[in-house]
C-alpha positions in Angstrom: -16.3 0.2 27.0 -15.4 3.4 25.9 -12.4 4.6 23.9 -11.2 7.6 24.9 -10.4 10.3 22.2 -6.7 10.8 21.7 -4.7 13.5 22.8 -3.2 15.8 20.1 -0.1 17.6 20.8 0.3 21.3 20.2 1.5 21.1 16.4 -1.5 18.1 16.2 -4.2 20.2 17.6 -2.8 23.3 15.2 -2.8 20.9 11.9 -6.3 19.4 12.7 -7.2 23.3 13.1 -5.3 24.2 10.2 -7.1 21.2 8.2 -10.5 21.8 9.2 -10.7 25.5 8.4 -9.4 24.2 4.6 -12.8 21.8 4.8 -14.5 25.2 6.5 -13.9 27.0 2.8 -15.2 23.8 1.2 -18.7 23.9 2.8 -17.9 20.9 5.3 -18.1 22.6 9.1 -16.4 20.3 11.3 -16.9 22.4 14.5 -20.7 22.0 14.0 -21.6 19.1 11.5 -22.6 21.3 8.7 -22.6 20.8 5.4 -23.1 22.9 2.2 -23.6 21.7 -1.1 -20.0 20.9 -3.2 -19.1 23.9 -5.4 -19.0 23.1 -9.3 -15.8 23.8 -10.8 -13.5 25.0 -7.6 -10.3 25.0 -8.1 -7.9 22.5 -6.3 -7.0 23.9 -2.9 -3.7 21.3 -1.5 -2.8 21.1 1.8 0.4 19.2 3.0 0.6 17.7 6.6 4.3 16.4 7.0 6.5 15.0 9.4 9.3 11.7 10.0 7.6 8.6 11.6 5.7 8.6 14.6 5.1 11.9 14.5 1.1 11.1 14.6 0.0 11.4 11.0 -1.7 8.7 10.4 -3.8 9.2 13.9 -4.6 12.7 12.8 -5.5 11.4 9.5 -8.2 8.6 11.3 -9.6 11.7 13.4 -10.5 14.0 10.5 -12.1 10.9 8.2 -13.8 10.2 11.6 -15.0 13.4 12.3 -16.2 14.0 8.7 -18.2 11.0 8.8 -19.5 12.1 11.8 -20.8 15.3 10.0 -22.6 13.3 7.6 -19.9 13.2 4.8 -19.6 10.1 2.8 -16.3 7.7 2.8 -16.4 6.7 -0.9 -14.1 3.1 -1.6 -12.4 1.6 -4.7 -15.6 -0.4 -5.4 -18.9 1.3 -5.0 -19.8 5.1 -4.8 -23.7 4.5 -5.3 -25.8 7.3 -6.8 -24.6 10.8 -7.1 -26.4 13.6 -5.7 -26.1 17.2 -6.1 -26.2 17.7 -2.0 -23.6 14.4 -1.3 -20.4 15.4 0.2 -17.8 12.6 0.1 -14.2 11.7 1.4 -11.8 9.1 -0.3 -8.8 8.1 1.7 -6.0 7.0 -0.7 -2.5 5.0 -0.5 -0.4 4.4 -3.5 0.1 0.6 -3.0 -2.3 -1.9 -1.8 0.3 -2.6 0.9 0.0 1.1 2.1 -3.9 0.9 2.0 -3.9 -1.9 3.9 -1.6 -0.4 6.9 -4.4 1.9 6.8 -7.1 -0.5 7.0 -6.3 -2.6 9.7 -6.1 0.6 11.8 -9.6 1.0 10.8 -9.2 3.9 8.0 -11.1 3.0 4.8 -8.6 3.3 2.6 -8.6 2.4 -1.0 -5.3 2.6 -4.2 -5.0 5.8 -5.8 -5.7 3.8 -8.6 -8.8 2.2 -7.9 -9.9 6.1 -7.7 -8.4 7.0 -11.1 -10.7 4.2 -12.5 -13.7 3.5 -11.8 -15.9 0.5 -12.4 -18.3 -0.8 -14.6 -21.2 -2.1 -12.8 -23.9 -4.9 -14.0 -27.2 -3.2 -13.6 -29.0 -6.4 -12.0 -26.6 -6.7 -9.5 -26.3 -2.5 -8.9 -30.0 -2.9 -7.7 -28.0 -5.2 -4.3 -25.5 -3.0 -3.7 -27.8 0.1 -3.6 -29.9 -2.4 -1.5 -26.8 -2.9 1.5 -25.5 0.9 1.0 -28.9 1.5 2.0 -30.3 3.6 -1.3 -32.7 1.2 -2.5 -35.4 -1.6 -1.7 -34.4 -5.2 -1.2 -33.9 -6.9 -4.8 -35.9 -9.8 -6.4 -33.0 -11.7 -8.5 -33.4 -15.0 -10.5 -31.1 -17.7 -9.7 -29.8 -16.0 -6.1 -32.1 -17.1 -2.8 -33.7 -15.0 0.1 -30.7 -16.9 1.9 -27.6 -15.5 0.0 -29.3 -12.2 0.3 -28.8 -12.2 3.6 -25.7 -13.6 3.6 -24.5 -10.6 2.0 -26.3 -8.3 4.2 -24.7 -9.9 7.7 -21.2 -8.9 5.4 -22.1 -5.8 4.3 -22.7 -4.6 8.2 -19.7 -6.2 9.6 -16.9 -5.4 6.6 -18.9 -2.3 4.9 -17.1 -3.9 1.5 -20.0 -4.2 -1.2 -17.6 -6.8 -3.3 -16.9 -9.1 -0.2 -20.9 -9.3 0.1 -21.3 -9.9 -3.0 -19.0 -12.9 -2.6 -20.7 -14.2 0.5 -23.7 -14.7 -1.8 -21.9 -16.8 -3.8 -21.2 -14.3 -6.9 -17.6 -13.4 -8.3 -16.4 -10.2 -8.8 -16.2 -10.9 -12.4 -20.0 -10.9 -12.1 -20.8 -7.3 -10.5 -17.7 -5.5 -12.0 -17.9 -6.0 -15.8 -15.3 -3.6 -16.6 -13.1 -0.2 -15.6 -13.0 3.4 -17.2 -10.8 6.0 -16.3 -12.5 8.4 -14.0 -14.5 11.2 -15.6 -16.3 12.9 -12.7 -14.8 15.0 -10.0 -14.9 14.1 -6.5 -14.8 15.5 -3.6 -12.4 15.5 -0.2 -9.4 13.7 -0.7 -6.5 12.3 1.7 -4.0 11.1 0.5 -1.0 8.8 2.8 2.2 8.2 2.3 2.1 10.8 -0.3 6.0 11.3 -0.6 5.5 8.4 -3.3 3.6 10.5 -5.4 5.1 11.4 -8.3 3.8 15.1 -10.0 2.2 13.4 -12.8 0.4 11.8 -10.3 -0.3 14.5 -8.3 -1.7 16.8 -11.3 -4.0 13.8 -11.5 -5.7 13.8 -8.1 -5.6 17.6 -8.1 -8.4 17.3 -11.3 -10.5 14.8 -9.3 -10.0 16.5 -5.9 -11.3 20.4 -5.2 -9.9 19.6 -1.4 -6.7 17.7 -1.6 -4.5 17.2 1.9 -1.2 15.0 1.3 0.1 13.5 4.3 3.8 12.5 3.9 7.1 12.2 5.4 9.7 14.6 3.9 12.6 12.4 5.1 12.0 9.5 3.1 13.2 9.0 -0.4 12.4 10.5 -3.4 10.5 8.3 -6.7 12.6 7.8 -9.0 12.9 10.6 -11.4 11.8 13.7 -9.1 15.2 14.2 -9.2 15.3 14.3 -5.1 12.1 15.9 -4.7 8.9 15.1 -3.6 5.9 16.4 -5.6 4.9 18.5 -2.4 7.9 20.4 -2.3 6.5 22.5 -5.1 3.6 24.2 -2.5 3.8 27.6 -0.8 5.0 27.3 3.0 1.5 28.2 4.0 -0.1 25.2 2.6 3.3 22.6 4.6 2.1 21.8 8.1 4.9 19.9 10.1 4.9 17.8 12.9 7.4 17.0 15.1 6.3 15.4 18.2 6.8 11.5 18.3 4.0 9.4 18.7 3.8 6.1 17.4 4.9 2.9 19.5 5.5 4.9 22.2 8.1 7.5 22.9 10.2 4.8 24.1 10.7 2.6 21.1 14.2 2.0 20.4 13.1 1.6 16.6 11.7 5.4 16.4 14.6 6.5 18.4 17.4 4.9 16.3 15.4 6.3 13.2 15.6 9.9 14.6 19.2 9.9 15.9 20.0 9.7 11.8 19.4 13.1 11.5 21.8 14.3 14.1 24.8 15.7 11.7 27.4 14.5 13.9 26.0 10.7 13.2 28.4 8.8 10.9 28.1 5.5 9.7 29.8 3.8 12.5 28.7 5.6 14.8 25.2 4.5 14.0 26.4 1.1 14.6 27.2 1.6 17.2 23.6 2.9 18.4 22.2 0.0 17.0 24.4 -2.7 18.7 23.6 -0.4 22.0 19.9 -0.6 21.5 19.8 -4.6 20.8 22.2 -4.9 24.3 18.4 -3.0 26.0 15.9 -3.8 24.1 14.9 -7.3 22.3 13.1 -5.4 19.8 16.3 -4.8 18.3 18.8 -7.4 16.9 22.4 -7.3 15.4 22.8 -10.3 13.6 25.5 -11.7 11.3 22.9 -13.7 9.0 20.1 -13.0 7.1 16.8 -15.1 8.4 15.8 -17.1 5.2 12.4 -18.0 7.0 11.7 -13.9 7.3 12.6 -13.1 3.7 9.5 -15.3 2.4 7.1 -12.7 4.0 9.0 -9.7 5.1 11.6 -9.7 2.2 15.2 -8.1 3.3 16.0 -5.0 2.2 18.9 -3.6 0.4 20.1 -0.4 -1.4 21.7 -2.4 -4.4 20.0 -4.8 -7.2 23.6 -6.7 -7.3 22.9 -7.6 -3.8 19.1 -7.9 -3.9 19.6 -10.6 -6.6 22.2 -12.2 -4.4 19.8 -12.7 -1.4 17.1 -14.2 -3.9 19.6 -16.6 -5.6 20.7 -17.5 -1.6 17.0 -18.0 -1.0 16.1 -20.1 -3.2 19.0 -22.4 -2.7 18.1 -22.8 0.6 14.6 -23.9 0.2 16.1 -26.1 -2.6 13.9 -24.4 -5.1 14.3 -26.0 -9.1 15.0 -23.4 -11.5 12.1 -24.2 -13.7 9.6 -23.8 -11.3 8.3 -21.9 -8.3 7.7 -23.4 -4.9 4.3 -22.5 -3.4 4.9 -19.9 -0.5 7.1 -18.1 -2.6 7.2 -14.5 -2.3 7.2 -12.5 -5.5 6.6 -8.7 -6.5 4.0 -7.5 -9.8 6.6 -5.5 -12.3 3.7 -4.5 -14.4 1.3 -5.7 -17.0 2.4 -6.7 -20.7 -0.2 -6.2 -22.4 -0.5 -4.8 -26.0 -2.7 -1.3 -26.4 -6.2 -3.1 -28.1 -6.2 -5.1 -24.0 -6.0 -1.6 -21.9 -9.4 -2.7 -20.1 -8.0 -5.7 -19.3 -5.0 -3.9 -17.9 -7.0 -1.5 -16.2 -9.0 -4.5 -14.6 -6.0 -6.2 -13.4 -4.5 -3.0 -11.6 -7.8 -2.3 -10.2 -8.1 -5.6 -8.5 -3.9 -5.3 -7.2 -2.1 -6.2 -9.9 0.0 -3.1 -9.9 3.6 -2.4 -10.2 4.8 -2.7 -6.9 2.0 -5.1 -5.6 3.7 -7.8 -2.6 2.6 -11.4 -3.9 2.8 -15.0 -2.7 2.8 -17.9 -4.9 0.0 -20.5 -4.3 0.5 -22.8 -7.0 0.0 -23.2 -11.1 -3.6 -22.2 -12.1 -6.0 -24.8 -13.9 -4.9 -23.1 -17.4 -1.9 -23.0 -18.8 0.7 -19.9 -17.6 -1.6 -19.1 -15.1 -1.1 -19.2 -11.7 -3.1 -18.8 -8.4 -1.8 -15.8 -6.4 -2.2 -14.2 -3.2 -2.1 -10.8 -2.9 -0.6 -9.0 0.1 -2.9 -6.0 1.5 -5.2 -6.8 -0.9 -9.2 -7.1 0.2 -9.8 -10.2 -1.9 -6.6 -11.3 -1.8 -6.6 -14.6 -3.2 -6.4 -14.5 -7.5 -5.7 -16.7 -10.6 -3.3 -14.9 -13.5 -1.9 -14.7 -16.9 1.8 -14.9 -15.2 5.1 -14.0 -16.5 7.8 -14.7 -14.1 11.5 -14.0 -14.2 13.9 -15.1 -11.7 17.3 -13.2 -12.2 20.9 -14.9 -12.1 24.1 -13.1 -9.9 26.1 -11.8 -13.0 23.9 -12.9 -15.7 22.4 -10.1 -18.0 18.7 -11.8 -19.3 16.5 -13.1 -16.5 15.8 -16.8 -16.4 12.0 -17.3 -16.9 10.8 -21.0 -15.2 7.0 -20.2 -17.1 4.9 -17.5 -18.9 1.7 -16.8 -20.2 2.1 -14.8 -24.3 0.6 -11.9 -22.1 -0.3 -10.5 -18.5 1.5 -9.6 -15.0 4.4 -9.9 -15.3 6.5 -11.2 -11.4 10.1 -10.6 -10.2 11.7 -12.6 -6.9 10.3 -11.0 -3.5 12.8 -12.8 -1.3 15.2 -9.2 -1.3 13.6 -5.6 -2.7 15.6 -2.2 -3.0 14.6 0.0 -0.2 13.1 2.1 -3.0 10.7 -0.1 -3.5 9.9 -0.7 -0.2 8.5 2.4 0.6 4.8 2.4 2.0 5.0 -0.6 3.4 5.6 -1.8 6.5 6.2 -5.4 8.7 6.0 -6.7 12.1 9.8 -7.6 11.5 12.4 -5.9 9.0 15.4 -7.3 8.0 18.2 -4.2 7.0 21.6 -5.5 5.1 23.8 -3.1 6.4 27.0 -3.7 4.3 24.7 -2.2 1.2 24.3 0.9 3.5 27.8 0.6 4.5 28.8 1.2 1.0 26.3 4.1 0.3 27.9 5.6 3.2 31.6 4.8 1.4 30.2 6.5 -1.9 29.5 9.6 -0.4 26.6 10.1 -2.5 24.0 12.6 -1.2 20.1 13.1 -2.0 18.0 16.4 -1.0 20.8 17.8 1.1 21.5 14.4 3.5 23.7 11.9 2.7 22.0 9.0 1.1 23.0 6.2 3.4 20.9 8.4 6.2 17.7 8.4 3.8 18.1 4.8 3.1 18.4 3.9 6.6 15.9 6.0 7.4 13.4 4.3 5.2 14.5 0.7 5.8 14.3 1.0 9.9 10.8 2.5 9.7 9.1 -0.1 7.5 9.5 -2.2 10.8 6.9 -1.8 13.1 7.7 -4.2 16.1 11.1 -5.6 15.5 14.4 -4.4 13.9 17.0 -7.0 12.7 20.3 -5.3 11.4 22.4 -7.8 9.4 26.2 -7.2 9.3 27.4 -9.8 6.9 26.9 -11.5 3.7 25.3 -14.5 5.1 22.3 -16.6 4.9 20.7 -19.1 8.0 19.2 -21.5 6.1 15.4 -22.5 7.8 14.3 -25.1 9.9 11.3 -25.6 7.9 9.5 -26.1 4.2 7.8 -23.1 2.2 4.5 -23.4 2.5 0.8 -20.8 2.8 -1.1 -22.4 5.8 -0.2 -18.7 7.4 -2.1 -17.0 4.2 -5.8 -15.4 5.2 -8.0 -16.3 1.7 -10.8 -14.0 0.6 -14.5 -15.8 1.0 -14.7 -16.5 -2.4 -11.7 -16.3 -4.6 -12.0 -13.9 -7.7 -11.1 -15.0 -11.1 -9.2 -12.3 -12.1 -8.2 -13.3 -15.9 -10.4 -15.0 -17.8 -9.9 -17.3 -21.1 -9.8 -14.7 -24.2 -8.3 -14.8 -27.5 -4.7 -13.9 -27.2 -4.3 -13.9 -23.4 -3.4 -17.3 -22.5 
């Protein structure tokens, strides 16, 4: 059967216009599949596509990469880019977190991490000769020790999943074995799209515009600022040409009492209670909607609850974990937990770089699986990650209601380093998004109370704004300081594992 095209609104049709005539300037012709060589040292033309949820970014982002495929340009990934031509035109599709990427994916855009564009990888040359093989640049490899059979293994992959590491792994290698290492990027690129780019910091944002000649940010302006743009997002700073809104709502359909409660926090006349009482009328409709007086411990071990304060957000773990009847010097397996960065001293920066590029990066969603086989490692699972399943040099710190120094159950002398996922700060939250969203209201209650604004609307509106939208089927609004404790035990039987798990850290001197 055949899908039928969407159907772009007025300000859709008029970005998608707006978009292609930017390409147009770049030598990729949209209207009639053309394409010119890339121009050597172009400067960085940005374009900014904006607009709250459901407004149809994301679908206008999966028509353009689909129509530029279409015209023969090339999608380039996190993992392989194959051999550079002078003619090639290319298009990498970026998200800040894995989480965000992976939104992306399973709505069929081949997304990849910001970072994993930054860096690049180091690629054995035997095993180059295979992926040039299944990307279709090169003759079918003869290599010792790996049979006809595996081969073609990794071809039946390679055509469903179009991932050159996942192949790989269906032939029974690790990623340890094609990737031998990571270097920060050195050659430019070409077309890049960029999600959920009110994240973006403008450090970050100087950094793709070196890569990128032809850079187009799509972001939502309502959402809150990272921390230190002092309330602004890093496309703020473009001329009103180059800022394309949208407004029309499209997502979930018009009708979803999520979207709508989101939008009516812009109305000025909308207080605090008065959003209450919105909510509590839209759970009395609509069951995708629900007032309750208690957190959901059994949620918070996938979709952690969000709050606006860390007082709180260490409450709810502490609550958690007493629940499950988690020891304090140890972790249960099933245990949510979020990367807080690599410690790792300067002379190990490619074994930083190799973590992050795998999903180890600050910010990176986590469940625990269990200790690894060497000491202060563990096996890990990452969320939104394509090989999700890992084994780590682990630090972990689980913090204590008024207590200044984390309590740390185990550590490794060196690697990622893991706080509690149960609760996270709606900050930290951003760019990603679950089936079902727990929102602790009395934290916005009191961001409300402070009076406290950000970017010209009060803060408890942005906050809101931000935690209701994460949620993309149901909405649970909690309205006291309570925990339901769960029928039953932690545990990972719901975790998807990658075909063959990759060995992220191995044995070195100093590292274990």
């Amino acid at each position: 059967m055949t899908v039928p095209a969407p159907v772009f609104s007025d300000d859709q049709a008029e970005a998608y216009d707006q978009v292609s005539d930017l390409l147009a300037q770049s030598g990729v012709d949209l209207e009639n599949e053309a394409l010119l060589p890339p121009r050597e040292g172009a400067a960085c033309s940005v374009l900014a596509v904006l607009g709250r949820a459901g407004s149809g970014k994301t679908l206008l982002l999966a028509r353009l990469a689909e129509d530029l495929t279409a015209a023969g340009v090339e999608v380039v990934s996190g993992d392989w880019e194959g051999k550079r031509r002078k003619d090639r035109r290319t298009l990498a599709i970026l998200a800040p977190t894995n989480k965000a990427a992976s939104v992306l994916r399973t709505r069929g855009v081949p997304a990849t991490t910001i970072h994993r564009i930054l860096y690049t990888p180091v690629y054995d040359p035997e095993y180059e000769h295979i992926a040039d093989w299944l990307a279709g640049t090169g003759d079918k490899p003869d290599i010792e020790g790996l049979s006809t059979e595996a081969l073609e293994r990794a071809f039946v992959f390679y055509q469903a999943h179009n991932s050159i590491p996942g192949a790989l792994a269906a032939a029974g290698l690790r990623g340890s074995d094609f990737i031998t290492g990571w270097k920060r990027r050195e050659d430019p690129l070409d077309i890049g799209f960029v999600d959920e780019s009110s994240m973006l910091d403008d450090r970050q944002l100087d950094d793709l515009k070196e890569i990128f000649p032809t850079l187009v940010l799509f972001g939502d302006p309502a959402q809150l600022a990272p921390v230190g743009q002092s309330g602004e997002m890093a496309f703020d700073g473009l001329p009103a040409p180059a800022k394309l809104e949208l407004s029309r709502v499209h997502r979930q359909d018009a009708d979803s009492p999520i979207l709508d409660l989101a939008h009516a926090l812009f109305e000025p006349e909308v207080t605090f209670e008065r959003f209450e009482t919105l909510v509590e009328d839209a759970a009395a409709r609509d069951d995708r909607v629900q007032m309750l007086p208690r957190m959901q411990a059994a949620l918070m071990a996938r979709s952690p609850a969000l709050v606006w304060r860390n007082k709180t957000r260490i409450k709810l773990i502490t609550a958690f974990r007493t629940a499950y009847g988690a020891p304090l010097d140890a972790l249960l397996p099933g245990e949510p937990l979020v990367c807080d960065g690599i410690e790792l001293p300067l002379k190990h920066r490619k074994k930083r770089i190799d973590l992050e590029a795998r999903g180890l990066i600050k910010g990176a969603q986590v469940i625990y699986l269990g200790a690894g086989r060497k000491p202060g490692f563990s096996r890990l699972h990452v969320v939104g990650a394509e090989a999700p399943e890992v084994s780590a040099a682990s630090i972990v710190k689980i913090e204590l209601p008024d207590e200044e120094e984390p309590f740390i159950p185990f550590a490794a002398r060196m690697g990622a380093t893991f706080l509690h996922g149960a609760a996270v700060t709606i900050h930290k939250a951003q760019g990603s998004q679950w089936d079902t969203v727990q929102v602790f209201a009395p934290d916005l209650s009191a961001a409300a109370w402070a009076g406290r604004s950000e970017a010209g609307q009060p803060l408890w509106k942005r906050l809101a704004y931000v935690a209701i939208t994460r949620a993309s089927e149901r909405l649970i609004w909690v309205t006291r300081n309570r925990l339901a404790r769960p029928d039953v035990p932690l545990g990972t039987d719901d975790l998807s594992v990658a075909p063959a798990p990759l060995e992220l850290v191995r044995q070195e001197e100093g590292e274990g």
